[in-house]
SERO-4910 file (N, C-alpha, C, O; in steps of 0.05 Angstrom, whole numbers):
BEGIN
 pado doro    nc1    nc2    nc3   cac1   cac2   cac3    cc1    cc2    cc3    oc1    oc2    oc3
  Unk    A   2042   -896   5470   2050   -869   5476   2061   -855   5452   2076   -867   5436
  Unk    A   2055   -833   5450   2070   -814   5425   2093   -816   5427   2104   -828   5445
  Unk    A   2104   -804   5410   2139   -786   5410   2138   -769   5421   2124   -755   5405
  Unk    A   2145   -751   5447   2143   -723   5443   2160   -711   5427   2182   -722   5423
  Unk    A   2156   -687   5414   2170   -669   5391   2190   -654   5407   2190   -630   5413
  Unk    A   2210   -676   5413   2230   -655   5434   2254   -661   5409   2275   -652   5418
  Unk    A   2257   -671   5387   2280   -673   5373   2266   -647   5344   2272   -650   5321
  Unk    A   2253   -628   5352   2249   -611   5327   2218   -599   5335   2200   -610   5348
  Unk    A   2221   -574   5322   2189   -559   5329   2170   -571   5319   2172   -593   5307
  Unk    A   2150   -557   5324   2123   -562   5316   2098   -538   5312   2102   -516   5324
  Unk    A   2075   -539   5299   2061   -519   5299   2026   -530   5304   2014   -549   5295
  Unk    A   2020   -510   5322   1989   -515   5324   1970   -496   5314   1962   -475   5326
  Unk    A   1960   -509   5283   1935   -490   5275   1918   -489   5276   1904   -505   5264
  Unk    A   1906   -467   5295   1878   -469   5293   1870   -444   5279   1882   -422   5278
  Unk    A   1839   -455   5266   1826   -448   5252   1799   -438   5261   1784   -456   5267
  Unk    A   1787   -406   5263   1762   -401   5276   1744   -396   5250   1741   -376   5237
  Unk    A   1732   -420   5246   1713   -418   5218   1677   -420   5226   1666   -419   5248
  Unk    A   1668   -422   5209   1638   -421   5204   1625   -439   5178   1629   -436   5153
  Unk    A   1610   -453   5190   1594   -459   5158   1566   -440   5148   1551   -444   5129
  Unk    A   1564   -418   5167   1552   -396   5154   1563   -377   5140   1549   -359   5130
  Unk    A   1591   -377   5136   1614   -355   5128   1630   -362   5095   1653   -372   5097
  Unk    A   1620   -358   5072   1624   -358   5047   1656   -358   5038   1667   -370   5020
  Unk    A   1671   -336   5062   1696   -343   5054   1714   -363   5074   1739   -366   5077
  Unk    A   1698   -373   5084   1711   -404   5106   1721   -421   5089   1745   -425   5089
  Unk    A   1700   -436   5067   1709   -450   5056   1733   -465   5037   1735   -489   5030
  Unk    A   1752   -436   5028   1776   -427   5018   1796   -441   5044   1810   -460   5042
  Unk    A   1791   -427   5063   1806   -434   5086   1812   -461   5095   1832   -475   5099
  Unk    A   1790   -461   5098   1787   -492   5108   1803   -505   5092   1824   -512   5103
  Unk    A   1800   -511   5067   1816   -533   5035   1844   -521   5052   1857   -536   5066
  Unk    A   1850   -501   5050   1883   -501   5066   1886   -509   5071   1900   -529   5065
  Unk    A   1868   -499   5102   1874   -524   5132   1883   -555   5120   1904   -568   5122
  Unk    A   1862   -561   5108   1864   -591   5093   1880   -600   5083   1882   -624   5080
  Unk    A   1898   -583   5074   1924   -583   5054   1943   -591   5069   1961   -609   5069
  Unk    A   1932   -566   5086   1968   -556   5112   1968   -579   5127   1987   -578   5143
  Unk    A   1952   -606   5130   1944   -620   5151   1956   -649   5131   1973   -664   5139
  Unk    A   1946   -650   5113   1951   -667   5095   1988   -670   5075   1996   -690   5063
  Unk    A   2001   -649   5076   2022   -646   5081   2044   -645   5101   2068   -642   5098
  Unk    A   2029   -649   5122   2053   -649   5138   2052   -682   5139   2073   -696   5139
  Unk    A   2025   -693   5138   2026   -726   5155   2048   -739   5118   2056   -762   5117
  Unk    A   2051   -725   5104   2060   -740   5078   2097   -738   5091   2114   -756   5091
  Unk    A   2098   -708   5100   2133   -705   5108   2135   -716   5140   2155   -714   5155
  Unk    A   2119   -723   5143   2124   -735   5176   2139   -708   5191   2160   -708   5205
  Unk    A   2121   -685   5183   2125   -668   5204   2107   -656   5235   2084   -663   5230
  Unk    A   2105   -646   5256   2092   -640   5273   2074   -624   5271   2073   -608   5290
  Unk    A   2051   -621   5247   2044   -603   5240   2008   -613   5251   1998   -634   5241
  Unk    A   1991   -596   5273   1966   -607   5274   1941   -589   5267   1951   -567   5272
  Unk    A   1924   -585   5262   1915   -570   5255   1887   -573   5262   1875   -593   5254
  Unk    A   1874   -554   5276   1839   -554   5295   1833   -535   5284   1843   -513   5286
  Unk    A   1806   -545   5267   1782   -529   5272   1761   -525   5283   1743   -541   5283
  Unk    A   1763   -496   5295   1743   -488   5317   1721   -476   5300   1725   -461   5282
  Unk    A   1694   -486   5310   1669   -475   5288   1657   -444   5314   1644   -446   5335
  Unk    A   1663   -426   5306   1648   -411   5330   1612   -408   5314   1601   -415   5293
  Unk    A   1604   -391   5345   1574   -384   5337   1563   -366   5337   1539   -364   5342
  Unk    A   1582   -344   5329   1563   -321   5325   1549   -315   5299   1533   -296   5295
  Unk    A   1558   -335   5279   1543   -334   5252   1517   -342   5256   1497   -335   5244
  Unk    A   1519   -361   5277   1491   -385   5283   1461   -378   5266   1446   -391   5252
  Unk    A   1463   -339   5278   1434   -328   5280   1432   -319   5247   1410   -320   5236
  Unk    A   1447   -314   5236   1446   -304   5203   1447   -322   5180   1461   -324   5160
  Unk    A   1428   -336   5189   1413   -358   5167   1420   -395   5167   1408   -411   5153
  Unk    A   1440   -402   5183   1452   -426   5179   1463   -430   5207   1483   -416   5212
  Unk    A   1453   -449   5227   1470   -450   5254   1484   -475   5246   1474   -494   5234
  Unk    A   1511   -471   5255   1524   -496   5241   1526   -518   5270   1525   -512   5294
  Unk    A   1529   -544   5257   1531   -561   5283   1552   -570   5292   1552   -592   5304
  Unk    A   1568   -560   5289   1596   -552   5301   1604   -532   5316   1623   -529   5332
  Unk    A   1591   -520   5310   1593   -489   5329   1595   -496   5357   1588   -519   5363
  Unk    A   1603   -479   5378   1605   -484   5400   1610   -458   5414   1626   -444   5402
  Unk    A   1600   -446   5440   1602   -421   5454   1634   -417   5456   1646   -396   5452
  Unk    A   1644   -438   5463   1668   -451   5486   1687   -438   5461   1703   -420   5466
  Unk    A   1683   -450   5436   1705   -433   5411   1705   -410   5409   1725   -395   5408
  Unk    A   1681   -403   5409   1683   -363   5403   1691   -355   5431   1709   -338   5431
  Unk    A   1682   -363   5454   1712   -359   5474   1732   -368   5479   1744   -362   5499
  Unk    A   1741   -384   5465   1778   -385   5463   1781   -356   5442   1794   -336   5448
  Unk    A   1763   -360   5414   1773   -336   5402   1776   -308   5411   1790   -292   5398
  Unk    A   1762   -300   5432   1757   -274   5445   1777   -273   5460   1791   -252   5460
  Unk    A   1784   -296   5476   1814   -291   5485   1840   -287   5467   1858   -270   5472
  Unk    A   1839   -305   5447   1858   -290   5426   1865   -265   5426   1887   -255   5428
  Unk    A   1835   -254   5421   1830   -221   5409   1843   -213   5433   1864   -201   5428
  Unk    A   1837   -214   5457   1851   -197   5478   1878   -200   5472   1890   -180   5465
  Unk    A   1893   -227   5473   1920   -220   5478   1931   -212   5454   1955   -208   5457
  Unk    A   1924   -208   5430   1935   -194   5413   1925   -172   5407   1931   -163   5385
  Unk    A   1905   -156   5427   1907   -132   5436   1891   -124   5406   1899   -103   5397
  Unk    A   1869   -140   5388   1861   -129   5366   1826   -111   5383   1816    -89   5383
  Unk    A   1819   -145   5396   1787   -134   5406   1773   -143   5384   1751   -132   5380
  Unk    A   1780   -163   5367   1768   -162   5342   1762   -192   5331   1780   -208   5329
  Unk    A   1733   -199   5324   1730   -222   5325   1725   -230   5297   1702   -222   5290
  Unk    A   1739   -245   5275   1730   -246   5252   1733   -286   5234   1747   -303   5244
  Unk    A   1723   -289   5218   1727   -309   5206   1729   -309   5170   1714   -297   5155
  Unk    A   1748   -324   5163   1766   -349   5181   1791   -328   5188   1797   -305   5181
  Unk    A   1803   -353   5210   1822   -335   5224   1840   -352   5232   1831   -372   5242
  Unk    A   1867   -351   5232   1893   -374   5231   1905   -367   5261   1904   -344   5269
  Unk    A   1914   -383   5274   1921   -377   5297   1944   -403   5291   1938   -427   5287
  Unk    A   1980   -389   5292   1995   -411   5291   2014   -414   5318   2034   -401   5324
  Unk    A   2006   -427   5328   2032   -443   5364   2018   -406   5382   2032   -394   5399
  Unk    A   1995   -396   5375   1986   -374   5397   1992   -355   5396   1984   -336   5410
  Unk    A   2008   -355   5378   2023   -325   5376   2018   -306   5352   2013   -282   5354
  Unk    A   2019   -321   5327   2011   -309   5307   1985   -315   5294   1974   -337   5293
  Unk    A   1973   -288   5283   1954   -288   5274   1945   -273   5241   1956   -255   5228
  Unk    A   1924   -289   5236   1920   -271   5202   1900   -286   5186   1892   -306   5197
  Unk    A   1892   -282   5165   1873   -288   5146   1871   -315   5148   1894   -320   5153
  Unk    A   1858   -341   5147   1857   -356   5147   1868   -373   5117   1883   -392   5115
  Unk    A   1854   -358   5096   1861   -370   5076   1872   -344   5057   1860   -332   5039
  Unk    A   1904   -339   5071   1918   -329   5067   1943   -343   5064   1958   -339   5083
  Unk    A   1952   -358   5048   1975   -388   5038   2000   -377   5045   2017   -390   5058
  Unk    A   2005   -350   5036   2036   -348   5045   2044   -342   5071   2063   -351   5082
  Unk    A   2026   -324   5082   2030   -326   5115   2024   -350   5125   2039   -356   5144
  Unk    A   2007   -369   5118   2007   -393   5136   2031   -407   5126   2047   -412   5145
  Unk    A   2040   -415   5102   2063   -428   5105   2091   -415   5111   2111   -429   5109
  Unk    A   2091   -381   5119   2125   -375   5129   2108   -381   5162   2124   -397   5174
  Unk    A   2091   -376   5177   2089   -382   5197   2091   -415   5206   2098   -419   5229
  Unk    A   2088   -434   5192   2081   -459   5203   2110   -469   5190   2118   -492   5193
  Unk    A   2124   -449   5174   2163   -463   5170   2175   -447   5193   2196   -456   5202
  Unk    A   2163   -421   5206   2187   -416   5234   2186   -428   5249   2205   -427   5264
  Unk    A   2161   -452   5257   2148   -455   5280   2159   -483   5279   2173   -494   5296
  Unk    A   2152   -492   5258   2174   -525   5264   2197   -521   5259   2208   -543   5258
  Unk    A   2220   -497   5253   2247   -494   5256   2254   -496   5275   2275   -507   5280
  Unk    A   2230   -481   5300   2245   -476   5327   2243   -502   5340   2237   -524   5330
  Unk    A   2253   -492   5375   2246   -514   5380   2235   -522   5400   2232   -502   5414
  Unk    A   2224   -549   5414   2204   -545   5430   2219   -550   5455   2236   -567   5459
  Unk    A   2207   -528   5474   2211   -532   5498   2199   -544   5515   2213   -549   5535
  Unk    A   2177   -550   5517   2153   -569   5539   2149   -600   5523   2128   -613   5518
  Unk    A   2172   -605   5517   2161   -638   5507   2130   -648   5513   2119   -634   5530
  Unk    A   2116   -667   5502   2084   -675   5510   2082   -704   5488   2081   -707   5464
  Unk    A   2082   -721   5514   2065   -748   5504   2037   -755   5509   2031   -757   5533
  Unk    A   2022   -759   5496   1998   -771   5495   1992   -806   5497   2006   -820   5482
  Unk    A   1979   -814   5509   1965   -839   5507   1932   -841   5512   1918   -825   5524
  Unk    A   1924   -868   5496   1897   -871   5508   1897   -888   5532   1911   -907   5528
  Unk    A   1888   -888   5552   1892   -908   5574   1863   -917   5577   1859   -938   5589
  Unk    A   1841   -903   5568   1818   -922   5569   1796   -902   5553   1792   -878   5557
  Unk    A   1780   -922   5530   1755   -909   5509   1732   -931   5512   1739   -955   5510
  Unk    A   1706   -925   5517   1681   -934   5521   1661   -913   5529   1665   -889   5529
  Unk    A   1642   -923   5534   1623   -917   5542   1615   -885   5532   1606   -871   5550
  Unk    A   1618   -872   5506   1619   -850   5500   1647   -828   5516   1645   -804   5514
  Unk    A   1663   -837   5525   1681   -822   5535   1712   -829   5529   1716   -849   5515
  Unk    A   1731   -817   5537   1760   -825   5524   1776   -819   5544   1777   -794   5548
  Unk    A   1790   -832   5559   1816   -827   5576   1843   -823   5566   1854   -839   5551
  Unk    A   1851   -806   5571   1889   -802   5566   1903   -794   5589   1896   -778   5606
  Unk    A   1921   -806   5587   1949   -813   5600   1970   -778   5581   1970   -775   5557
  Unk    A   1986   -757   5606   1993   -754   5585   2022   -750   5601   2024   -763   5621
  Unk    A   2044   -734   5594   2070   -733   5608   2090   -713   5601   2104   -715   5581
  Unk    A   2091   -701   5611   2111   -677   5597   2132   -662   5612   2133   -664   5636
  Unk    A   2147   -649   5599   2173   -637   5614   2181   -607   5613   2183   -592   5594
  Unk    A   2184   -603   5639   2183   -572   5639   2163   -552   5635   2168   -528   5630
  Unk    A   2143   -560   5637   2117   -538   5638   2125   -506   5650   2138   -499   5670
  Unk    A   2109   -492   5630   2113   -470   5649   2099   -458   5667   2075   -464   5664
  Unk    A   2102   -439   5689   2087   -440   5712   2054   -432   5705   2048   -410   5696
  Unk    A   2033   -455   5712   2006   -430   5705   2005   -447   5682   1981   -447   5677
  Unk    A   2016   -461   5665   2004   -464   5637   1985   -492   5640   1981   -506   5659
  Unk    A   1974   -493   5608   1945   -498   5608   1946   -526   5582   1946   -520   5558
  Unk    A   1947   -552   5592   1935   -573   5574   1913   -567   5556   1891   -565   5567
  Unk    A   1915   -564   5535   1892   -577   5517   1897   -587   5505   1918   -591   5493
  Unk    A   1866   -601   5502   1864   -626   5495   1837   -627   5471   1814   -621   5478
  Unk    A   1844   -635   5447   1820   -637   5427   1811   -661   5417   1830   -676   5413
  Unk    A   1790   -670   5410   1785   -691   5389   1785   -677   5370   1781   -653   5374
  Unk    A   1790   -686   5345   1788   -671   5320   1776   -689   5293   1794   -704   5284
  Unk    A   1762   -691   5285   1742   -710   5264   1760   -693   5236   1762   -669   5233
  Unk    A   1770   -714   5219   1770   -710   5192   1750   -722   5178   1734   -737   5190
  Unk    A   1745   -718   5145   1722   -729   5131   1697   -726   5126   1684   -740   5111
  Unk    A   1687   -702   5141   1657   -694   5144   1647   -677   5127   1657   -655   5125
  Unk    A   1621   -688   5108   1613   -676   5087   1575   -662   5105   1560   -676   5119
  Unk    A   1571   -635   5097   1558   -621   5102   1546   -612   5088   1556   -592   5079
  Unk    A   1513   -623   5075   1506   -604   5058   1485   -573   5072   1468   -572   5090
  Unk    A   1493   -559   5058   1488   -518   5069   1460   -516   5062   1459   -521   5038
  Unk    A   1436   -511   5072   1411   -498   5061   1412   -469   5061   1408   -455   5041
  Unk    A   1418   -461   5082   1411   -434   5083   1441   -413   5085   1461   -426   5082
  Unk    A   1444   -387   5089   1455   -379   5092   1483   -367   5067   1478   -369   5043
  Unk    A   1503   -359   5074   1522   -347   5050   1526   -376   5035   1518   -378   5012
  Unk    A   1536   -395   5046   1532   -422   5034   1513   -447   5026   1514   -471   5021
  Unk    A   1492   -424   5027   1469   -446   5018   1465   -467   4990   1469   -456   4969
  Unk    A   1460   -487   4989   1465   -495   4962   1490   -507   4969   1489   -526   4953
  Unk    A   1509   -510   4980   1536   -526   4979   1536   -540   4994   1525   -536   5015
  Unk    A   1551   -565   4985   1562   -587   5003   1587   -586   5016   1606   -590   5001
  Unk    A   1593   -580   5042   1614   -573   5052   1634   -604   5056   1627   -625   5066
  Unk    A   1654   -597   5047   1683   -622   5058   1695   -604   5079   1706   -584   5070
  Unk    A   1696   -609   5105   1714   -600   5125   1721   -629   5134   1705   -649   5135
  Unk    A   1752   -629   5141   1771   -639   5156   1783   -623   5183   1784   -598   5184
  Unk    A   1790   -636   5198   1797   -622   5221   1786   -614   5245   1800   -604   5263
  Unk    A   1757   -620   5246   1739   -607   5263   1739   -618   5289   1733   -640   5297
  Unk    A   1748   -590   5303   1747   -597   5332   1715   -608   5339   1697   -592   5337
  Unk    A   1712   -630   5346   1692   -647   5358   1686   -644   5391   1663   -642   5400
  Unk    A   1711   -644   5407   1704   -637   5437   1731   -625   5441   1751   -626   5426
  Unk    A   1727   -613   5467   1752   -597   5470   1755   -598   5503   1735   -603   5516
  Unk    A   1773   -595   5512   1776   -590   5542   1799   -578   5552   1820   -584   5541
  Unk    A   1799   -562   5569   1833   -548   5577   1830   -552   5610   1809   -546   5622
  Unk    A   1852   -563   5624   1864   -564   5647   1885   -555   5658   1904   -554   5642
  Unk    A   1890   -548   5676   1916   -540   5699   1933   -558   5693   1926   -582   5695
  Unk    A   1964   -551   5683   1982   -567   5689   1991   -568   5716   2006   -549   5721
  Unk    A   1990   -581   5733   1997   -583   5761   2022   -596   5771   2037   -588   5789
  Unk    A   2025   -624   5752   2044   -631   5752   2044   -649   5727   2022   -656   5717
  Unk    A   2076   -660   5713   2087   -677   5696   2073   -697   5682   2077   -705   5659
  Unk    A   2056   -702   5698   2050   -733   5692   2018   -729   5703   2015   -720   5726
  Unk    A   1991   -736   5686   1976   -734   5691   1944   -752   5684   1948   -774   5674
  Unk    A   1924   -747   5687   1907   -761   5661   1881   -737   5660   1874   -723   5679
  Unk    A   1870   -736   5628   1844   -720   5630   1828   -740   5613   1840   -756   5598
  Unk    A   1789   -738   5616   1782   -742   5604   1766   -731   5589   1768   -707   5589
  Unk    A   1750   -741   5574   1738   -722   5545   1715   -744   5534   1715   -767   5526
  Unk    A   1696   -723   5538   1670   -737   5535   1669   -744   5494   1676   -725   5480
  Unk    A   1662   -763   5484   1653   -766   5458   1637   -759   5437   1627   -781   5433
  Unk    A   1630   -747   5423   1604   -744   5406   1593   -769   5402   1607   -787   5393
  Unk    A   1558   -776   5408   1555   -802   5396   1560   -807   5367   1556   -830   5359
  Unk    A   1567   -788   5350   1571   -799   5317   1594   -795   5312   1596   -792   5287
  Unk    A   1616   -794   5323   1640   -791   5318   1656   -815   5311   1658   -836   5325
  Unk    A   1665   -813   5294   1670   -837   5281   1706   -835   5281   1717   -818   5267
  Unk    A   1721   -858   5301   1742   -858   5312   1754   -872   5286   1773   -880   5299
  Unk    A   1757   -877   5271   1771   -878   5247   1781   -867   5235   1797   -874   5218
  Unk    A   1769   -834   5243   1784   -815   5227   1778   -789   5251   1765   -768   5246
  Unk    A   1790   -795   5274   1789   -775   5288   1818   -773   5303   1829   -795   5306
  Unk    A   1831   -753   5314   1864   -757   5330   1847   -740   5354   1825   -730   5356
  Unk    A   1873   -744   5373   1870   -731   5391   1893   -725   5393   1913   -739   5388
  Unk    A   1893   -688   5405   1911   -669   5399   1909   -654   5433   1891   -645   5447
  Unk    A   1936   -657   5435   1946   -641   5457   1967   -619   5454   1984   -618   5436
  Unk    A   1965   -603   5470   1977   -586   5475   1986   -563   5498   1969   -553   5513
  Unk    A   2012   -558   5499   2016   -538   5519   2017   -512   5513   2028   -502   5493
  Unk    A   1996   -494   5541   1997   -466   5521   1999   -452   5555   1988   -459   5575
  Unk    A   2020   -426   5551   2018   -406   5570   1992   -396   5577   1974   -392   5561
  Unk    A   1992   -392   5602   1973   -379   5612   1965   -341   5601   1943   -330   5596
  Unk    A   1992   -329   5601   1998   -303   5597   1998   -300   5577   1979   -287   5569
  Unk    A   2012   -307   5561   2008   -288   5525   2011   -307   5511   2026   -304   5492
  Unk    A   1996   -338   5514   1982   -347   5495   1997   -372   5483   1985   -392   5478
  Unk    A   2030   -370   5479   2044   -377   5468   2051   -408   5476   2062   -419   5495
  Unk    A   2036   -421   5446   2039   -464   5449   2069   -477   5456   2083   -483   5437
  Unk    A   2076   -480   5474   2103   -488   5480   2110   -523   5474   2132   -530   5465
  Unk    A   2088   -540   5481   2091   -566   5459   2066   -579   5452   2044   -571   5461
  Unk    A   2068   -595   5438   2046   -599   5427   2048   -634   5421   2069   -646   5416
  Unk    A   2020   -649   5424   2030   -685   5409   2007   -686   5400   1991   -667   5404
  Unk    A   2001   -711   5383   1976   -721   5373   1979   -749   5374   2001   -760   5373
  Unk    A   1958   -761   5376   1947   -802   5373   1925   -799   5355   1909   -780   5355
  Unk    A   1925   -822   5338   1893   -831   5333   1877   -852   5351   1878   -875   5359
  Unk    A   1862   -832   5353   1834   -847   5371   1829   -875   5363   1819   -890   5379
  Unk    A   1836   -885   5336   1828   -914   5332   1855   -927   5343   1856   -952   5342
  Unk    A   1869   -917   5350   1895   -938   5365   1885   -942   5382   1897   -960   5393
  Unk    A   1868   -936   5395   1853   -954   5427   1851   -975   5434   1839   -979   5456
***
């Protein structure tokens, strides 16, 4: 079972990128950074990238893309009242938003966010992985009314080479990539979800990332992570 992050905050980044989108790739090396620095300070810092698909049709459909991302991002856009769908795009604990590979807003946002502190404690476990699928066990305290588990695989390590499109010609390094995703009803404390696998997902370098997020305006109240190879 995790720690939950009830002795100090935490922040959850996500990232709405593209490997059809020329200025993703700036972003992304952040993400990579921001992800790769926290595991060095042993801080709560997780970080998902969501590939959306509306680039799909303008020369390069990436295989990461997914409908399901560009609607979480559209919900974004509503509750921050922009209407506005763009990439890359930083989304820190739901609340704040901005340029993706924009360094100083991501790091004063991701130092308020582990100052504060967490209110919905969240443990993770694996309680059972085979057959292309993954079980977790998870447990938490104080949920708020209406709010919403998610739950990500996230693959680091994945090299992509680009034919077509703004990035044609390049070999992409992304870390972080949300691989499957799922969101549930918190109903009660103590629960289990599962989450189907990619067959090429390679659990050696993949976590699984939870989190608690309001129903109403968005806002990540706790958050945990495991690696999938602890199974």
């Amino acid at each position: 079972m995790t720690n939950p992050s009830a002795d100090g905050g935490f922040a959850v980044v996500e990232m709405f990128t593209s490997q059809g989108c020329n200025s993703c790739p700036p972003a992304e090396e952040l993400l990579s950074e921001i992800e790769r620095d926290a595991r060095a300070r042993g801080q709560n810092v997780f970080a998902l990238g969501f590939h959306v698909d509306y680039w799909d049709d303008l020369g390069w459909p990436d295989q990461f893309a997914d409908a399901s991302y560009t609607a979480r991002q559209e919900a974004y856009a509503r509750a921050f009242g922009s209407g506005r769908l763009y990439t890359p795009q930083m989304v820190v604990n739901g609340t704040v938003e901005f340029v993706g590979s924009d360094r100083r807003r991501a790091a004063g946002a991701i130092m308020s966010a582990v100052a504060s502190t967490t209110t919905t404690p969240l443990a993770l476990s694996v309680a059972d992985r085979g057959a292309g699928r993954v079980l977790l066990d998870y447990r938490t305290e104080r949920p708020p009314e209406r709010a919403v588990l998610q739950v990500a695989i996230v693959e680091r390590g994945l090299d992509s080479e680009i034919a077509r499109g703004e990035n044609a010609g390049r070999t992409l390094r992304q870390d972080n990539v949300v691989r499957a995703f799922r969101s549930v009803g918190l109903d009660a404390e103590r629960g289990q979800v599962e989450l189907a696998l990619p067959p090429d997902l390679d659990p050696h370098n993949a976590s699984v990332v939870g989190y608690v997020q309001e129903n109403g305006d968005r806002a990540i109240v706790g958050a945990s992570a495991i690696e999938l190879s602890t199974a």
